[in-house]
N, C-alpha and C positions, 0 to 999 in steps of 0.2 A: 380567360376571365371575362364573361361576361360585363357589357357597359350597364353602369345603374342610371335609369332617367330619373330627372327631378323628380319628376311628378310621383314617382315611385317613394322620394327620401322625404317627401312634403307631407306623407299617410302618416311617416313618422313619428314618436315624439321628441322632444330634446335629448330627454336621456340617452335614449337607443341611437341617437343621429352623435352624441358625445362619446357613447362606447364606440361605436363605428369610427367614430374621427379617431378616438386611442389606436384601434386595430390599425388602421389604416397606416397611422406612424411608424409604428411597432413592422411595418410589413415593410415601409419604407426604408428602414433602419438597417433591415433585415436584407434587403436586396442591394440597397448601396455597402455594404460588407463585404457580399457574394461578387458585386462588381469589382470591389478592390484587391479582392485576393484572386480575381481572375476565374471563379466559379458560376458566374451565371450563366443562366440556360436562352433567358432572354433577352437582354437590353430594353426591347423595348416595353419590357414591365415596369418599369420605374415611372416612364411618362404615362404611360394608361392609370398606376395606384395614384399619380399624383393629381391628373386631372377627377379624378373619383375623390381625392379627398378635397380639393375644391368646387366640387360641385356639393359634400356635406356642410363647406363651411359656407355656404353659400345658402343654404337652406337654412342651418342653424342663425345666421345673423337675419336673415329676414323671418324665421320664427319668433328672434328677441325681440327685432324691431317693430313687428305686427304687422307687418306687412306681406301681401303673398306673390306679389308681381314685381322684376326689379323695376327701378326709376331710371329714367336717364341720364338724369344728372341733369336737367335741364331745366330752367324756371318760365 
């Protein structure tokens, strides 16, 4: 599975960046199942979907907030 860059998920819009975050869940769901019943192929697909789905929520809260660069938290 190919890594998705920000800057890729940033072209986005909401919408499509909110269907993406469902898929993403759904695929997350989907593989922690595979993991419990001892069927996965891979392990370490759970931390690559999961790092991809924070990097959509991560675009989408700086889409709502209007912002396009994070902050540091620092004043």
């Amino acid at each position: 599975m190919p890594q998705v860059k920000a800057s890729r998920l940033r072209e986005k819009t909401v919408d499509e960046l909110k269907t993406q975050e469902k898929t993403l869940r759904e695929q997350i769901f989907k593989l922690r199942f595979q993991k419990a019943t001892g069927q996965t192929e891979s392990p370490q697909k759970i931390r690559l979907v999961r790092k991809e789905l924070a990097r959509v929520l991560t675009v989408i809260h700086q889409k709502t907030e209007g912002t396009t660069s994070p902050s540091t938290g620092r004043e």
